[in-house]
C-alpha atoms as one frame of an Amber mdcrd trajectory, in Angstrom:
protein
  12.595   7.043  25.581  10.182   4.261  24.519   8.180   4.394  21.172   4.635
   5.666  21.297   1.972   2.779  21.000   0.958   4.565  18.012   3.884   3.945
  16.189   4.276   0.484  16.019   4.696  -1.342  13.272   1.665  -3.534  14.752
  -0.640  -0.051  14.838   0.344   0.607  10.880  -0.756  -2.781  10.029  -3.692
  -2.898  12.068  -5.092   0.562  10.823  -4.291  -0.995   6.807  -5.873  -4.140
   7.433  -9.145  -1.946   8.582  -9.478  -0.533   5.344  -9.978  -3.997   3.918
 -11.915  -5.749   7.261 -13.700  -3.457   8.910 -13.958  -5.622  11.746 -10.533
  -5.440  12.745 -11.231  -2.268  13.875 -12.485  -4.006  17.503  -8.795  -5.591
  18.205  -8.444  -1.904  19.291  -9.935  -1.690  22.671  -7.098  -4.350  23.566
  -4.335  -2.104  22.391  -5.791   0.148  24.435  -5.916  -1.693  27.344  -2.340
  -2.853  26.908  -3.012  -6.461  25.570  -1.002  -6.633  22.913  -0.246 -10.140
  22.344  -4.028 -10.912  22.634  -4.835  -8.346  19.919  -2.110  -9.932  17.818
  -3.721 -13.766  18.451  -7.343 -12.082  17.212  -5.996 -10.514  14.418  -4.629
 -14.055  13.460  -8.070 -15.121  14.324 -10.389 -12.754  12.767  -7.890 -12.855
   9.609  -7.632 -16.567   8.652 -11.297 -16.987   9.182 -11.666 -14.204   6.926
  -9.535 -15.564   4.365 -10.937 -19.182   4.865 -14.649 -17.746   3.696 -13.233
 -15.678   0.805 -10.216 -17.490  -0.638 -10.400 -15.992  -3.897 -10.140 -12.568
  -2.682  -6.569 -11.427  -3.236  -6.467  -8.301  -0.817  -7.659 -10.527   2.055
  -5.096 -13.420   1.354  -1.973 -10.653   1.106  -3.026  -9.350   4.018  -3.023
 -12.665   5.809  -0.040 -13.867   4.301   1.737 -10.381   5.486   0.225 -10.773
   9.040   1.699 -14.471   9.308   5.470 -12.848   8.004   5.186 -10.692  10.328
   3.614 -11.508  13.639   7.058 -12.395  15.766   8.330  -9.333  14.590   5.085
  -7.768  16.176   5.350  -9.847  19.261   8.919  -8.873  20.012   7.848  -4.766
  19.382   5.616  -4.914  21.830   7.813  -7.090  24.435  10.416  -4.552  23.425
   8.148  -1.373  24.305   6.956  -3.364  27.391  10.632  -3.910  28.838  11.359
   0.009  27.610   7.985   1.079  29.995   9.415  -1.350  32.960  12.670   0.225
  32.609  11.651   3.931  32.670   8.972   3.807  35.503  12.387   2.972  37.168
């Protein structure tokens, strides 16, 4: 059975980052729409830009610097849960 979308480890990061950058909470609609590796790539986006304008803010930078560790690892979830969806619909 393939993991629910909600349950990524992509979906728990996304919905901590929020907290911090509210407007993160717009990379949703492509989850929902099952573009996953473009709501990674604006993540990156909307994150570095916001660390870039506030470099002394510490939450914003961890953040970041967890999103970078961890973005493959994302990628390949979602590739996973893709191939998992393929396979089942079978």
């Amino acid at each position: 059975m393939s993991k629910n979308k909600k349950d990524t480890k992509f979906k728990i990061f996304l919905d901590k980052a929020k907290k911090i950058i509210p407007d993160l909470a717009k990379v949703g609609g492509k989850l929902a729409t099952g573009n996953y590796l473009g709501a990674i790539s604006e993540v990156g986006e909307i994150l570095t830009g916001k660390a870039d304008a506030n470099k002394n803010d510490e939450k914003v930078n961890a953040l970041l610097y967890e999103f970078e560790l961890s973005k493959i690892e994302f990628a390949l979830e979602e590739q996973k849960i893709y191939l998992d969806d393929k396979a089942d619909a079978r």
